[in-house]
MITORKOL-263033 format. One record per residue: residue number from 1; residue in one letter; x, y, z of N, C-alpha, C, O in turn. Coordinates in steps of 0.1 Angstrom, whole numbers. Layout:
+-----+----+-------+-------+-------+-------+-------+-------+-------+-------+-------+-------+-------+-------+
!   i ! aa !  n_xx !  n_yy !  n_zz ! ca_xx ! ca_yy ! ca_zz !  c_xx !  c_yy !  c_zz !  o_xx !  o_yy !  o_zz !
+-----+----+-------+-------+-------+-------+-------+-------+-------+-------+-------+-------+-------+-------+
! NUM !  a !     X !     Y !     Z !     X !     Y !     Z !     X !     Y !     Z !     X !     Y !     Z !
...
+-----+----+-------+-------+-------+-------+-------+-------+-------+-------+-------+-------+-------+-------+
***
This chain:
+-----+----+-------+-------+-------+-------+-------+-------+-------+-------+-------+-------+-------+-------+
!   i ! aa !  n_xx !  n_yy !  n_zz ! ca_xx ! ca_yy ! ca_zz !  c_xx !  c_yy !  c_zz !  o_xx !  o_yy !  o_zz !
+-----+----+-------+-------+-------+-------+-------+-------+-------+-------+-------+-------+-------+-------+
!   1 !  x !   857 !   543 !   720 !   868 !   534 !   720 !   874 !   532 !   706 !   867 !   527 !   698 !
!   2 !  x !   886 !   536 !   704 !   894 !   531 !   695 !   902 !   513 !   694 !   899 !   505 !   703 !
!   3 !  x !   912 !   510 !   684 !   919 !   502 !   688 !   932 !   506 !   693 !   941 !   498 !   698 !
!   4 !  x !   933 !   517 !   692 !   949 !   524 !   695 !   950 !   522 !   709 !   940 !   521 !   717 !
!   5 !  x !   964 !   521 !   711 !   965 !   517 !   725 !   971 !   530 !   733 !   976 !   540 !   728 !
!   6 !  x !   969 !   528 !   747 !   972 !   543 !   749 !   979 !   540 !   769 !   975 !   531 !   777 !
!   7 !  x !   985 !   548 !   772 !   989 !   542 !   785 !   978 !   534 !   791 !   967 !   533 !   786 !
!   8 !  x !   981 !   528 !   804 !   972 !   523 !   813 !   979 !   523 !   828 !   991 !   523 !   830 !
!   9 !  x !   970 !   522 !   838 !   976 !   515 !   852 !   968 !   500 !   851 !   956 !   501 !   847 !
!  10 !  x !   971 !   490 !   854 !   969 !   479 !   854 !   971 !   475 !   869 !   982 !   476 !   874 !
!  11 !  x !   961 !   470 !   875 !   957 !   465 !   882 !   952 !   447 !   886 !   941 !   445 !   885 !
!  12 !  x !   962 !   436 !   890 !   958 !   426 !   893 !   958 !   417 !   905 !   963 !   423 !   915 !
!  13 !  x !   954 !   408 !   907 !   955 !   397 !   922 !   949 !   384 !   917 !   941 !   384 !   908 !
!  14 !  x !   955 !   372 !   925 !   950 !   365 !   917 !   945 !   363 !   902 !   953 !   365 !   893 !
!  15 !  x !   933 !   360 !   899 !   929 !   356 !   885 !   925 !   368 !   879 !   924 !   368 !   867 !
!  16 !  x !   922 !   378 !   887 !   915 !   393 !   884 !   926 !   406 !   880 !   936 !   410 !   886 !
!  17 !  x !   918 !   410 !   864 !   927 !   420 !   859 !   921 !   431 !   854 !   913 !   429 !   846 !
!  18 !  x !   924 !   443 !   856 !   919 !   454 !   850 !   929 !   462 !   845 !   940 !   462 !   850 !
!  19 !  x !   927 !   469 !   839 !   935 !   481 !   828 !   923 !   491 !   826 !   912 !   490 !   822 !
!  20 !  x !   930 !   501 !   830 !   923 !   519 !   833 !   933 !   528 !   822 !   945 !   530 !   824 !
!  21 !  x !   929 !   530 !   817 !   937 !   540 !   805 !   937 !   556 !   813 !   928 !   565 !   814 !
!  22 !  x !   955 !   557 !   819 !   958 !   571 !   824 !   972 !   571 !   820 !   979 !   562 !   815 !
!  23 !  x !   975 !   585 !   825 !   987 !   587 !   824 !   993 !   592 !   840 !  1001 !   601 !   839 !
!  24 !  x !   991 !   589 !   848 !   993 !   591 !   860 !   981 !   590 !   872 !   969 !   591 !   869 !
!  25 !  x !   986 !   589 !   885 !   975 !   582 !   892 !   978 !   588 !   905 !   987 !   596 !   903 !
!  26 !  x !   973 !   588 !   918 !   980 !   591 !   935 !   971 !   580 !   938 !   961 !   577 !   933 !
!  27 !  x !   982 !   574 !   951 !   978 !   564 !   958 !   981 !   570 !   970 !   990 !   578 !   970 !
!  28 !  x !   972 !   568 !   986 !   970 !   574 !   991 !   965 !   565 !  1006 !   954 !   560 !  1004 !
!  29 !  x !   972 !   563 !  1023 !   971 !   555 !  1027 !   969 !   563 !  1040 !   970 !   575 !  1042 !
!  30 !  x !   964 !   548 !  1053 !   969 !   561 !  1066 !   975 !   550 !  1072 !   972 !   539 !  1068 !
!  31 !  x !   985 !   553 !  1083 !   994 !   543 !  1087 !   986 !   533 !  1097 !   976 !   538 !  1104 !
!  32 !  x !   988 !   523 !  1097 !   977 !   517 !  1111 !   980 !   523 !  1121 !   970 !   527 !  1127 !
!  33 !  x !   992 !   525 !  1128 !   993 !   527 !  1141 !   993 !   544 !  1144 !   987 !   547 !  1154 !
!  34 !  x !   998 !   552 !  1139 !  1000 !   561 !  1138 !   985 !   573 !  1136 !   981 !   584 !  1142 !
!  35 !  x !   978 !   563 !  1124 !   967 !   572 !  1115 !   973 !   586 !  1109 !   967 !   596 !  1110 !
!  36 !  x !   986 !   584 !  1104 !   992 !   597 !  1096 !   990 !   593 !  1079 !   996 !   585 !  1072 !
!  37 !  x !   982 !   600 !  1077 !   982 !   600 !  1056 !   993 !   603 !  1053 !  1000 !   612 !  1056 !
!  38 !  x !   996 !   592 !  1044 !  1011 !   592 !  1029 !   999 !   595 !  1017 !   987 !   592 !  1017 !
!  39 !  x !  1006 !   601 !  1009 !   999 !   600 !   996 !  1017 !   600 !   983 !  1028 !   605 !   982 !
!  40 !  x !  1010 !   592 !   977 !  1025 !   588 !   967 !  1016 !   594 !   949 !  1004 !   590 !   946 !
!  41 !  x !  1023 !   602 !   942 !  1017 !   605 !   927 !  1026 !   600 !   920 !  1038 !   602 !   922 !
!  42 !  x !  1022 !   595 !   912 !  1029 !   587 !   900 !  1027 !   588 !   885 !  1015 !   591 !   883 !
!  43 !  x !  1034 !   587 !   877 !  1029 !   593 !   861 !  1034 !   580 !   853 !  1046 !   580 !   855 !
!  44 !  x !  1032 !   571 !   846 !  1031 !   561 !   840 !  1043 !   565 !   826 !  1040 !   571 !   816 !
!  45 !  x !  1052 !   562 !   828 !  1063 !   565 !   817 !  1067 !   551 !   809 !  1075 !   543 !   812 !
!  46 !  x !  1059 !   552 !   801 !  1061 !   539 !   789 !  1054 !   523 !   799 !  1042 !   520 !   801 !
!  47 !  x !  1071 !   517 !   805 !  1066 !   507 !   810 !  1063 !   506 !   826 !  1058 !   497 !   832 !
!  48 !  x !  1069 !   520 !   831 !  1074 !   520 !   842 !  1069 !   530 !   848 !  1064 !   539 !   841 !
!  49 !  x !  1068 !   531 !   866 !  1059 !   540 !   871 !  1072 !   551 !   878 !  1084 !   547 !   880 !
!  50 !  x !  1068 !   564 !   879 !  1079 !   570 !   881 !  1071 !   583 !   895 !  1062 !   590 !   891 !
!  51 !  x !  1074 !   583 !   907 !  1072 !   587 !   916 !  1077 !   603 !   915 !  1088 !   608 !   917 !
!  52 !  x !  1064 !   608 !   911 !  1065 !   629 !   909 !  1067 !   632 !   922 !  1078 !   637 !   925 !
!  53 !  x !  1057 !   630 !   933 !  1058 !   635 !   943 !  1053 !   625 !   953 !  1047 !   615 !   948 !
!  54 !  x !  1054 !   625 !   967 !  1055 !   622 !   979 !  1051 !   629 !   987 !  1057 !   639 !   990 !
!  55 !  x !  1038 !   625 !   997 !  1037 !   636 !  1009 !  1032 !   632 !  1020 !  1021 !   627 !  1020 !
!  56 !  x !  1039 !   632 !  1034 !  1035 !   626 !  1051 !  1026 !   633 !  1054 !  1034 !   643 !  1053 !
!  57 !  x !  1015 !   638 !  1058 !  1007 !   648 !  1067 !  1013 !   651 !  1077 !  1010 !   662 !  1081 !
!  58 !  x !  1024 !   641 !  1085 !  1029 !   643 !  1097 !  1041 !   635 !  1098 !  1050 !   630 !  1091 !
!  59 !  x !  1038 !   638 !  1112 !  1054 !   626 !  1118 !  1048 !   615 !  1127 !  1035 !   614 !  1129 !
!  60 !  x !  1055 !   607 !  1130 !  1054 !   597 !  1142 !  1064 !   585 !  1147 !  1069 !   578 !  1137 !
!  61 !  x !  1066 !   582 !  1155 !  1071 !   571 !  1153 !  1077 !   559 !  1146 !  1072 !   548 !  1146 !
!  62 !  x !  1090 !   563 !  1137 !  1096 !   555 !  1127 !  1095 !   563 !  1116 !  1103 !   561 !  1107 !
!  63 !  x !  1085 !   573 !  1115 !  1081 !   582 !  1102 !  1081 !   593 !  1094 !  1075 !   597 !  1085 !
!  64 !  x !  1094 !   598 !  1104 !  1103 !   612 !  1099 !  1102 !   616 !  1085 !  1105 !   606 !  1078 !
!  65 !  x !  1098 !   624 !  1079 !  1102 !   632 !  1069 !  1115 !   625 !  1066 !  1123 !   619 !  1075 !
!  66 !  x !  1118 !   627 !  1049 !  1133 !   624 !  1044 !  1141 !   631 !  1046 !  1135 !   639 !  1054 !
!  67 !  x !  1154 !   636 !  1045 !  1158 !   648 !  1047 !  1159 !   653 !  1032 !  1163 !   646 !  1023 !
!  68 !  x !  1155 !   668 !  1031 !  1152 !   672 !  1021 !  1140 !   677 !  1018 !  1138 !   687 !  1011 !
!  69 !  x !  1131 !   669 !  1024 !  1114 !   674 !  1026 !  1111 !   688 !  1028 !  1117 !   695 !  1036 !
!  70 !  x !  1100 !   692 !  1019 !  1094 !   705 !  1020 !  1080 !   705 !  1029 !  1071 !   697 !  1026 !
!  71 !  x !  1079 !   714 !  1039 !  1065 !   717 !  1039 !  1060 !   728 !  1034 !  1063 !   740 !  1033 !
!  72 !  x !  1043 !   719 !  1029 !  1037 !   730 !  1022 !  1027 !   725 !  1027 !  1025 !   714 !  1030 !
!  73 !  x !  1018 !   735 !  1029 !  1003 !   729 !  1028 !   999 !   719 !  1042 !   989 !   712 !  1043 !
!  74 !  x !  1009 !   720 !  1051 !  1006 !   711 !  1064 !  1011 !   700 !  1062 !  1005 !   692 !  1070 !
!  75 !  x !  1024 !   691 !  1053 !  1021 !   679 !  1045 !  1037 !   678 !  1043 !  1044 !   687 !  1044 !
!  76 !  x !  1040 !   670 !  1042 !  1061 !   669 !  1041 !  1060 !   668 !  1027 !  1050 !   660 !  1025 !
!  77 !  x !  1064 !   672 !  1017 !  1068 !   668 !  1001 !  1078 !   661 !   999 !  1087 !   665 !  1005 !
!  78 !  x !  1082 !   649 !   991 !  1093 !   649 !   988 !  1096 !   639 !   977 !  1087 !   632 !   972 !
!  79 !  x !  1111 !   638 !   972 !  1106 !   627 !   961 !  1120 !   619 !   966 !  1130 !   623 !   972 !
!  80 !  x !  1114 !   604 !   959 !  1125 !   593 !   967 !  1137 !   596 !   962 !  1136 !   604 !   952 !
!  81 !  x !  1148 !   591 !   964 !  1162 !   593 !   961 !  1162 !   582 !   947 !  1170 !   584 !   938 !
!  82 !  x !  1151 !   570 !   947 !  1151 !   561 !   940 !  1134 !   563 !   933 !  1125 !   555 !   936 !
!  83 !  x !  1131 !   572 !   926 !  1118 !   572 !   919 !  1112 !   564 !   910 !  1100 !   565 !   909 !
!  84 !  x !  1120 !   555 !   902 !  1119 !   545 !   892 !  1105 !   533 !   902 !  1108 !   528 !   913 !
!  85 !  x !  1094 !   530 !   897 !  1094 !   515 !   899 !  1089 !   505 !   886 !  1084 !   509 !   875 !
!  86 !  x !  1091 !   496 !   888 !  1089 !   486 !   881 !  1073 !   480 !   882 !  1067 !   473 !   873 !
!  87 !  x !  1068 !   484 !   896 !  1058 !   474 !   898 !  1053 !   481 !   913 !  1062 !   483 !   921 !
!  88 !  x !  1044 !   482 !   916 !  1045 !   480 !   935 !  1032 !   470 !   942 !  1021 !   474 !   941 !
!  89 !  x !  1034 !   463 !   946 !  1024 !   451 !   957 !  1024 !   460 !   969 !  1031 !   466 !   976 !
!  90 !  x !  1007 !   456 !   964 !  1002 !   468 !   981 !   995 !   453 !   982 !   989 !   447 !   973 !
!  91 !  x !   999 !   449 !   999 !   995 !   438 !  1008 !   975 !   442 !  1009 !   972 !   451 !  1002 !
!  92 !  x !   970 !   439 !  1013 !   954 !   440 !  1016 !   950 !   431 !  1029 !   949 !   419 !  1028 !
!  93 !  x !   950 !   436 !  1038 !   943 !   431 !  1051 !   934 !   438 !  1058 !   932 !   450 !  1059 !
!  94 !  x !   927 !   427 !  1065 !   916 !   441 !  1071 !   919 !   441 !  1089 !   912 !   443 !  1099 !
!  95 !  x !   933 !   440 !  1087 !   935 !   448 !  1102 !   940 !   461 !  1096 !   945 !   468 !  1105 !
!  96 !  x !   940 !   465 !  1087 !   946 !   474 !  1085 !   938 !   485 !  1071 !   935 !   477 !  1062 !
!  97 !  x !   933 !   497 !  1068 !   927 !   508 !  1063 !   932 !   502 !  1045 !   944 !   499 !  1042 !
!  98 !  x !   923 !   502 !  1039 !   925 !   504 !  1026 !   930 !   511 !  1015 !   922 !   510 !  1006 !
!  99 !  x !   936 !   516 !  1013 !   943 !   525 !  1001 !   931 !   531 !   994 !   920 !   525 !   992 !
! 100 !  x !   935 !   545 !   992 !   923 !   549 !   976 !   936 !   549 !   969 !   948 !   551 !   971 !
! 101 !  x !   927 !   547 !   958 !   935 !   553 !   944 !   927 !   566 !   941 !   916 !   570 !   945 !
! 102 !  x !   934 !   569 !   934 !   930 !   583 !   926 !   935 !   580 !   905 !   945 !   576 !   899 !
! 103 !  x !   923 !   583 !   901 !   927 !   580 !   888 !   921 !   591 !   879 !   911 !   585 !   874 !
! 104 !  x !   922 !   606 !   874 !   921 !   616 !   867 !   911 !   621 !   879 !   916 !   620 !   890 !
! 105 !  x !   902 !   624 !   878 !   889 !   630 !   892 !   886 !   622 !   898 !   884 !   626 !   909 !
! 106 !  x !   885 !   603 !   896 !   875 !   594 !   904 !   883 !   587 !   914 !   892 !   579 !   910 !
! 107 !  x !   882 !   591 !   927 !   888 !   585 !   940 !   878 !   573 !   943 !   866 !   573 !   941 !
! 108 !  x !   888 !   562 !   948 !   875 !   553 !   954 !   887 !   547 !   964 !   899 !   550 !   963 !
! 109 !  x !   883 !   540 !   971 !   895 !   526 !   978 !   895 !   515 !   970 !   886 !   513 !   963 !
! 110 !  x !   907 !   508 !   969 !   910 !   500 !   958 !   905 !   485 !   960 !   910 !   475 !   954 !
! 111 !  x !   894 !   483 !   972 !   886 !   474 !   968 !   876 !   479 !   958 !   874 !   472 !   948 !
! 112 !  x !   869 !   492 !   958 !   863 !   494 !   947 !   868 !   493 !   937 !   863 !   484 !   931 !
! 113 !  x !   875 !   498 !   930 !   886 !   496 !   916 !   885 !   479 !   916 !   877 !   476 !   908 !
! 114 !  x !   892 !   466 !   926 !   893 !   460 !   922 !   881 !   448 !   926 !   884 !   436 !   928 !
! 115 !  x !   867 !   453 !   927 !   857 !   447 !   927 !   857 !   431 !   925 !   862 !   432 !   914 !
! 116 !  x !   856 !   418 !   927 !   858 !   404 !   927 !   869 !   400 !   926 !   870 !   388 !   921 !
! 117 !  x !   882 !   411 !   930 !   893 !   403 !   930 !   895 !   397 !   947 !   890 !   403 !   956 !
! 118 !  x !   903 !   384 !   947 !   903 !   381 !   964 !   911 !   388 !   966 !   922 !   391 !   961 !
! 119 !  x !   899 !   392 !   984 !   907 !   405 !   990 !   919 !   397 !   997 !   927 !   406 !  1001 !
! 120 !  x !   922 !   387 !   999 !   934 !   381 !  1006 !   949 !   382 !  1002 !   958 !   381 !  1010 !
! 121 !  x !   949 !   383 !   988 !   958 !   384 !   980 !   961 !   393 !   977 !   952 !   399 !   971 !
! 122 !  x !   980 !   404 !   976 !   982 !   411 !   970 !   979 !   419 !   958 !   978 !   413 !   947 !
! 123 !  x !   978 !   430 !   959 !   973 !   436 !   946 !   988 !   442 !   937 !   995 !   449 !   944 !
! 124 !  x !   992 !   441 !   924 !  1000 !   444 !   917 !   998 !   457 !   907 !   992 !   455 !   897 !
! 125 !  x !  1003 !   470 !   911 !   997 !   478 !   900 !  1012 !   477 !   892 !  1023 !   474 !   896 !
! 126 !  x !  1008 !   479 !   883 !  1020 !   485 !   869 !  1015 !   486 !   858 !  1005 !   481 !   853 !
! 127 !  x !  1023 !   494 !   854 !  1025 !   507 !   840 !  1015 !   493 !   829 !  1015 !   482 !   832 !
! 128 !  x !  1009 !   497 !   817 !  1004 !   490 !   806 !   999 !   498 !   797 !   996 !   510 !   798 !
! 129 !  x !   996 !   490 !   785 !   987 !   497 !   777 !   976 !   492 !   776 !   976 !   482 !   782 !
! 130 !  x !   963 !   496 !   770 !   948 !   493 !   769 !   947 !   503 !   758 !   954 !   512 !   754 !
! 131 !  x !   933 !   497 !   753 !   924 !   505 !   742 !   919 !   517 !   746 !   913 !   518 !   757 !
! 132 !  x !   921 !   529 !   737 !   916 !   538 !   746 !   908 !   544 !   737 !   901 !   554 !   741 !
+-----+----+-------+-------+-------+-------+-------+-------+-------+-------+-------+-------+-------+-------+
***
């Protein structure tokens, strides 16, 4: 560990905060009702997260492909019309499947990543820096 600062994804809720030094991440879900996997990849540009790619496993109910979507791989591709974000709040309930993250090789669900934060409460990822 240096003191130089170097990108991060930052992770918080409530009082609980972590900072992971990357430069891009996939987040990765399955729908409750449905059980169709989204997976969203993201690359950390300064302050802001910027959505490379996009992919549905399927279809269902409310869940069409964009128009524009490619298939590859069994999987819809696509990128939003609006890629920029600022921030994104993934809700956490347990009627509902956990998210992984993905962060360089290490997959986990992001209660692991966010270990003693309450699970009740929104989790906030966005762009930061950390020691790297």
């Amino acid at each position: 560990m240096t003191d130089m600062l170097v990108a991060a994804l930052c992770l918080a809720a409530g009082g609980f905060h972590l900072a992971v030094p990357a430069d891009g991440f996939s987040l990765s879900w399955r729908h409750s009702i449905e059980k169709i996997e989204w997976r969203e990849t993201y690359r950390i540009v300064g302050e802001r997260l910027l959505i490379a790619d996009a992919a549905i496993q399927g279809s269902g109910a409310g869940m069409d492909p964009p128009e524009g979507a490619r298939l590859e791989h069994g999987a819809w591709h696509y990128r939003p019309a609006q890629p920029w974000r600022d921030a994104l709040t993934l809700s956490r309930s347990e009627y509902a499947g956990d998210y992984t993250l993905c962060i360089g090789s290490r997959c986990a669900p992001l209660e692991t990543w966010m270990a003693g934060a309450p699970a009740d409460v929104p989790a906030e990822v966005t762009a930061c820096r950390a020691k790297g």
